[in-house]
C-alpha positions as CSV (number, residue, x, y, z in Angstrom):
1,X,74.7,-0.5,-71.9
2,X,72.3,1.2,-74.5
3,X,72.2,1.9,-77.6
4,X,70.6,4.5,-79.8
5,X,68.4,7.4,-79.3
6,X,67.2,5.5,-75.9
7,X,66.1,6.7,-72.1
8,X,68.4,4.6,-69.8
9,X,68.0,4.9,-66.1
10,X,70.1,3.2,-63.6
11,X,68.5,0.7,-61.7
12,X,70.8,-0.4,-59.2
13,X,71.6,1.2,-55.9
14,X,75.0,-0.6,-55.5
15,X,77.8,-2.0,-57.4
16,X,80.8,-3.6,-56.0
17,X,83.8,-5.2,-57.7
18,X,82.6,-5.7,-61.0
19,X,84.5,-8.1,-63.6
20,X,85.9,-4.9,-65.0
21,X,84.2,-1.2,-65.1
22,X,81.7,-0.9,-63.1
23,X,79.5,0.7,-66.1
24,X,79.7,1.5,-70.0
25,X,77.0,3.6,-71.9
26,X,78.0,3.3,-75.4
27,X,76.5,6.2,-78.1
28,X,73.2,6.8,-75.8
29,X,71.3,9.6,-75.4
30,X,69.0,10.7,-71.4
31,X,71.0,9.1,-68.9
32,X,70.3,9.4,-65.6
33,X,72.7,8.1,-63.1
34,X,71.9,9.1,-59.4
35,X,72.4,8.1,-55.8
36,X,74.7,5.2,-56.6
37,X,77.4,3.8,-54.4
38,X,80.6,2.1,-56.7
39,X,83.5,0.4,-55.0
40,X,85.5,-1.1,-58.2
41,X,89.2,-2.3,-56.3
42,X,89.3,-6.4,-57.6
43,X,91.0,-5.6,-61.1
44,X,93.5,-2.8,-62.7
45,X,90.6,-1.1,-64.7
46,X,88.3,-1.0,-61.5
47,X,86.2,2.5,-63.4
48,X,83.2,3.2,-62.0
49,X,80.9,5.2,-64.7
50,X,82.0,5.6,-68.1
51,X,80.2,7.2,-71.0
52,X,81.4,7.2,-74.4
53,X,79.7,9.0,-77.3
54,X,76.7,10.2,-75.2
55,X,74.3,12.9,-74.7
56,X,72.4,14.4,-71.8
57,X,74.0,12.8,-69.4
58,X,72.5,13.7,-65.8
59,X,74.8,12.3,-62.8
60,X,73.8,13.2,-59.2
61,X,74.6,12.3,-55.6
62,X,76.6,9.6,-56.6
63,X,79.6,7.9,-54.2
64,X,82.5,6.4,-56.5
65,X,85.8,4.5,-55.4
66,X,87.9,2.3,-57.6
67,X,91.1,1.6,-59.1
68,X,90.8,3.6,-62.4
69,X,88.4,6.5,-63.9
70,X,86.1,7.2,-61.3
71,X,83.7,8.4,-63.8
72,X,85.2,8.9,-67.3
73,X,83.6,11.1,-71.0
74,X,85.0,10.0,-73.9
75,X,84.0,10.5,-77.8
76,X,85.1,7.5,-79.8
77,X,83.0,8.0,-82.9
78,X,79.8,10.2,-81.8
79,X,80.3,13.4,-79.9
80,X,79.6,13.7,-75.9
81,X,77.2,16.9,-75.4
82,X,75.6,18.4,-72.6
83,X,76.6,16.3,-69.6
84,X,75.8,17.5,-66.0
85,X,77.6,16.0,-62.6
86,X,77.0,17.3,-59.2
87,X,77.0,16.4,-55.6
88,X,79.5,13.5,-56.0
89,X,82.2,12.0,-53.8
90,X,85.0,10.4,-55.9
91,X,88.2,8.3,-54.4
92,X,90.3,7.0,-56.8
93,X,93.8,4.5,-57.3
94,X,94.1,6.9,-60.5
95,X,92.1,9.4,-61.5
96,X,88.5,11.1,-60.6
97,X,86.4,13.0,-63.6
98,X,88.8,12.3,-67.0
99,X,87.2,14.0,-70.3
100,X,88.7,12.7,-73.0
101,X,91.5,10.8,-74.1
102,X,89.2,9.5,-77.0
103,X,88.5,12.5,-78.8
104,X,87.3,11.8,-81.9
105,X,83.9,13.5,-82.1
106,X,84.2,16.1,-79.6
107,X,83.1,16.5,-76.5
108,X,81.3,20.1,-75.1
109,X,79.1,21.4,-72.9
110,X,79.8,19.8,-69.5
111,X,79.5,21.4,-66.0
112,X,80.9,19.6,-63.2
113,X,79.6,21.4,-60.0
114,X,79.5,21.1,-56.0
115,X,81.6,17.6,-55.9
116,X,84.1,16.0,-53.2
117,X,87.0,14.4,-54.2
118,X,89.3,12.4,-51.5
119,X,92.7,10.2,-52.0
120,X,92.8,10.4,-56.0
121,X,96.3,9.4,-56.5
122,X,97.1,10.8,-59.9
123,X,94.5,13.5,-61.4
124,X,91.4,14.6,-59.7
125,X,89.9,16.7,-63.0
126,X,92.3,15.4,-66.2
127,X,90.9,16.4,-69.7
128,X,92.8,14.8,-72.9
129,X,92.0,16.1,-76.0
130,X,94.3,13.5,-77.9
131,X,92.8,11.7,-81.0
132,X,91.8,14.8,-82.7
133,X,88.7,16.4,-82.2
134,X,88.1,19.3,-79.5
135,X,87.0,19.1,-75.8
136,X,85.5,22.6,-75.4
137,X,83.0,24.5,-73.1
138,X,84.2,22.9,-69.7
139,X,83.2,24.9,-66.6
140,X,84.0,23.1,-63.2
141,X,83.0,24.7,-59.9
142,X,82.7,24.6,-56.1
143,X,84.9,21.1,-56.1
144,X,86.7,20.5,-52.5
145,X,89.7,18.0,-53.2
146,X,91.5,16.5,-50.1
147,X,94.6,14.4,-51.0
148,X,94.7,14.9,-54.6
149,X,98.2,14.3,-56.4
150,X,97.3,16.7,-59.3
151,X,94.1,18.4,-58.8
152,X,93.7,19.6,-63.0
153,X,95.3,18.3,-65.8
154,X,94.9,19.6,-69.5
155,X,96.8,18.1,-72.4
156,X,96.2,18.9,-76.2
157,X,98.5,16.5,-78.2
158,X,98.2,13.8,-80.4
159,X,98.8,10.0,-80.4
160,X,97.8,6.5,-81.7
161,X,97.6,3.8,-79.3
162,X,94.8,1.4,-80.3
163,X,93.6,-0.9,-77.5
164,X,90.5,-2.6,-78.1
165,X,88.7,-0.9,-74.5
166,X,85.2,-1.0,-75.7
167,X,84.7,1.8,-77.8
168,X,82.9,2.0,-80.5
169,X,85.3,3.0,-83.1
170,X,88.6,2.5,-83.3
171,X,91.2,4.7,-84.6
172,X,93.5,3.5,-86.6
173,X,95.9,6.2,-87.7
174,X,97.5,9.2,-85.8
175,X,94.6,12.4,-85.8
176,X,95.9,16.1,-86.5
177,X,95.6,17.7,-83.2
178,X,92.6,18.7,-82.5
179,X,91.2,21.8,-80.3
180,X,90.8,22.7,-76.6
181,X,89.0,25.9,-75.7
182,X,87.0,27.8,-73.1
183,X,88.1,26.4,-70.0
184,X,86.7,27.4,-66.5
185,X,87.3,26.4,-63.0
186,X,85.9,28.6,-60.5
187,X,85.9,27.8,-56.4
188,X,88.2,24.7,-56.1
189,X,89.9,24.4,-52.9
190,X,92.7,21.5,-53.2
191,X,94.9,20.3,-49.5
192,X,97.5,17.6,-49.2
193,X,98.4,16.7,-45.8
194,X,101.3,14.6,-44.7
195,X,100.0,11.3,-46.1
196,X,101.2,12.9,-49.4
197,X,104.8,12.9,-48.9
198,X,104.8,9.5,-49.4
199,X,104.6,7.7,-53.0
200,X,101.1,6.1,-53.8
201,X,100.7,2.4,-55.8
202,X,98.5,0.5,-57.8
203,X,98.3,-3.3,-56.4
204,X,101.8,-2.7,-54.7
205,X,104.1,-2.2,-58.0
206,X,102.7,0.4,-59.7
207,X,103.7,3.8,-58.9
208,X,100.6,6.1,-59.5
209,X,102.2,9.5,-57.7
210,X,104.5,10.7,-55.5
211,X,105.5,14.7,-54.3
212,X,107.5,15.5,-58.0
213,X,104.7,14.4,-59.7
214,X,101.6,16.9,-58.3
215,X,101.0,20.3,-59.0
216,X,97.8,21.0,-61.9
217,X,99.9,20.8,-65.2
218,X,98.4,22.5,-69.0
219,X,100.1,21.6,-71.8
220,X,99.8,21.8,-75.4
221,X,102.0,21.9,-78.7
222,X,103.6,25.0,-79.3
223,X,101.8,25.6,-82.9
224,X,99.0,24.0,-81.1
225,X,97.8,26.1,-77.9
226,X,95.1,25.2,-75.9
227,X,93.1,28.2,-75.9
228,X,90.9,30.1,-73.0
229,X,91.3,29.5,-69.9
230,X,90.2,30.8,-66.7
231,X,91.5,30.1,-63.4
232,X,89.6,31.5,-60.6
233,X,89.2,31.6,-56.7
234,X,91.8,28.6,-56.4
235,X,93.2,27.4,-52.9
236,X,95.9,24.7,-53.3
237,X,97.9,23.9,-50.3
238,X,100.7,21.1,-52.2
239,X,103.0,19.0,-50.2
240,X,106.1,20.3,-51.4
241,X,109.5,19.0,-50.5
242,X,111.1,18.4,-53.9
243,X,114.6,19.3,-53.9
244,X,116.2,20.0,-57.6
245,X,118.5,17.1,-57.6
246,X,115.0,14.9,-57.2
247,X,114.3,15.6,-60.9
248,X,116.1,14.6,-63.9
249,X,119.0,17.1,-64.9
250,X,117.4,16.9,-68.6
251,X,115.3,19.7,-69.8
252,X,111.3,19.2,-69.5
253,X,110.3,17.9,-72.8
254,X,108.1,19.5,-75.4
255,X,104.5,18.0,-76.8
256,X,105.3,16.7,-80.0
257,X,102.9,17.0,-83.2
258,X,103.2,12.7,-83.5
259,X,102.3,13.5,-87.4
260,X,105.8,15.6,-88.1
261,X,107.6,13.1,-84.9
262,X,105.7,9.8,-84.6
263,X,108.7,8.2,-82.9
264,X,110.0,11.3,-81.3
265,X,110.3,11.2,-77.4
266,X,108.2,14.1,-75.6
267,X,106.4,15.5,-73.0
268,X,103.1,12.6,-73.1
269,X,99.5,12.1,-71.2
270,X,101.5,10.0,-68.6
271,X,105.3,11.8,-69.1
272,X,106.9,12.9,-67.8
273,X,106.5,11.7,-63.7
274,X,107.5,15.1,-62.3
275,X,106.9,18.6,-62.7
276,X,108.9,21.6,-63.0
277,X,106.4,23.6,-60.4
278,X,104.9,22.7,-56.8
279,X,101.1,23.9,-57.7
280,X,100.7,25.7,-61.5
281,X,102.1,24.6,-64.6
282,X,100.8,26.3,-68.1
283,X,102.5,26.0,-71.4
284,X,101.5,27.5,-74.6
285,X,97.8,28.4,-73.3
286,X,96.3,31.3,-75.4
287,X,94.3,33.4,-73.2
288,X,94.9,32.3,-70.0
289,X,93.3,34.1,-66.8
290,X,94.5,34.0,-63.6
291,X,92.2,35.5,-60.4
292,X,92.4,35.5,-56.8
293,X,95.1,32.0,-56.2
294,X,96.5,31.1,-53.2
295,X,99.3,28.7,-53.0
296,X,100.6,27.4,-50.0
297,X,103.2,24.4,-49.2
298,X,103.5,22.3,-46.6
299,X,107.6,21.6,-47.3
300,X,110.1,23.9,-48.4
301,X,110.4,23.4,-52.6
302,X,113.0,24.3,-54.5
303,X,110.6,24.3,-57.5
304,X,108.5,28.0,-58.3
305,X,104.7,27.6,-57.3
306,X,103.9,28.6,-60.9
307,X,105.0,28.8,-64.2
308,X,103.8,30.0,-67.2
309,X,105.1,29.9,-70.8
310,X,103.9,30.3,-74.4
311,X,100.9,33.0,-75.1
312,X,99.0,35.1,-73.7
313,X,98.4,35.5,-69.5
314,X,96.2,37.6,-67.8
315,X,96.1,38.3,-64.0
């Protein structure tokens, strides 16, 4: 951990089953994290690197594989700028890159480029923009996922959940909701083989996915859109298999604005468990584009491959 306007470099090769996450770089500035090899599987919050209120963050060649956040940007009081990872391999209980959740001071400017990611059980790219503050400027590209239960999740929404996880701030009242633009992923091929009709857990109780839950999922507020997006050169070969009766006859529910509805039940960053498509999911997305996808599934689905509602598409 550093503090400060400081050069940090990592110094160790290996880390294995550390006491919680693996890492924490708290409101630092250089960072260079390369060639590191993270197993993190003894507790529930096994993440491997985590980076909250930094800038000029540099990760490279770096092999992560825990029960958590593989590698995790959040902006608990400073903002997270100009962060570059590449030539990774991630395997995760939960989820692989996640930008976000905390919020608060924005994060922009990172490129996520020429990664692996194997057996991620719940999101293989997941970016929350959820305590106010914006996530923008995100271009991911050239990313091969092989058993990932939902290769992208978006959510713009807002929420207060305090819980003391080493930040450093805390919020403590419910934001406005904040703002999530300029979105890219370019070259991601995503394949589920038959390993994925089968429901994944955490530690043996804890259901982390299963074939209802997968497909890549935006979502937003509907006086709240998340706003440029670009889908392009996507091949996503899903599992499939979900008959309608598998999902609950009630009607998917809608992002709240937790100001106007702070007790309100809605759509959330972990509900609902299922999804109304097999592969593509995008509600109230201003601007989204749409280029050269191929969807493929392995089962017969009762579900469309993709859905679209709210503003403006373009294929």
């Amino acid at each position: 951990m550093a503090d400060g306007h400081s050069k940090d470099t990592a110094a160790v090769q290996a880390a294995i089953d550390a006491a919680a996450w693996a890492t924490a770089f708290l409101d630092s500035d250089f960072i260079w994290a390369t060639d590191l090899h993270i197993e993190n599987h003894r507790n529930y919050n096994g993440d491997g690197l985590d980076f909250d209120g930094c800038r000029h963050v540099w990760v490279r060649g770096c092999y992560i594989d825990g029960t958590d956040d593989n590698l995790c940007l959040q902006s608990s009081g400073l903002p997270v700028q100009d962060v570059h990872i590449s030539d990774c391999a991630f395997t995760s209980v939960c989820a692989g890159i996640r930008i976000g959740l905390k919020s608060i001071g924005g994060i922009s400017g990172v490129v996520i480029s020429n990664c692996t990611m194997r057996n991620i059980w719940r999101e293989g790219i997941k970016l929350e923009c959820t305590e106010g503050g914006s996530i923008t400027d995100i271009l991911v590209e050239n990313v091969t996922m092989h058993n990932v239960r939902r290769p992208i999740f978006a959510i713009l929404n807002n929420r207060y959940c305090p819980d003391d996880l080493g930040s450093s701030v805390e919020l403590d009242h419910i934001p406005p909701i904040g703002t999530m633009a300029r979105l890219r992923f370019v070259g991601i091929t995503a394949v589920d083989d038959e390993g994925m009709a089968h429901a994944q857990r955490r530690f043996d109780n804890d259901i982390m996915g299963e074939p209802r839950f997968g497909g890549c999922r935006f979502d937003a507020n509907a006086a709240h859109p998340i706003e440029d997006v670009t889908i392009r050169d996507f091949w996503y070969t899903a599992i499939g298999g979900v008959r309608l009766t598998d999902l609950p006859a009630a009607p998917y529910p809608e992002v709240p604005d937790r100001l106007q509805a702070p007790t309100a039940p809605g759509s959330e960053n972990y509900y609902p468990n299922w999804s109304r498509t097999t592969h593509l999911d995008a509600r109230y997305v201003r601007g989204l584009t749409l280029e050269n996808l191929h969807f493929i599934t392995l089962h017969s689905d009762e579900r469309p491959k993709m859905l679209t509602e709210g503003p403006t598409v373009m294929l």
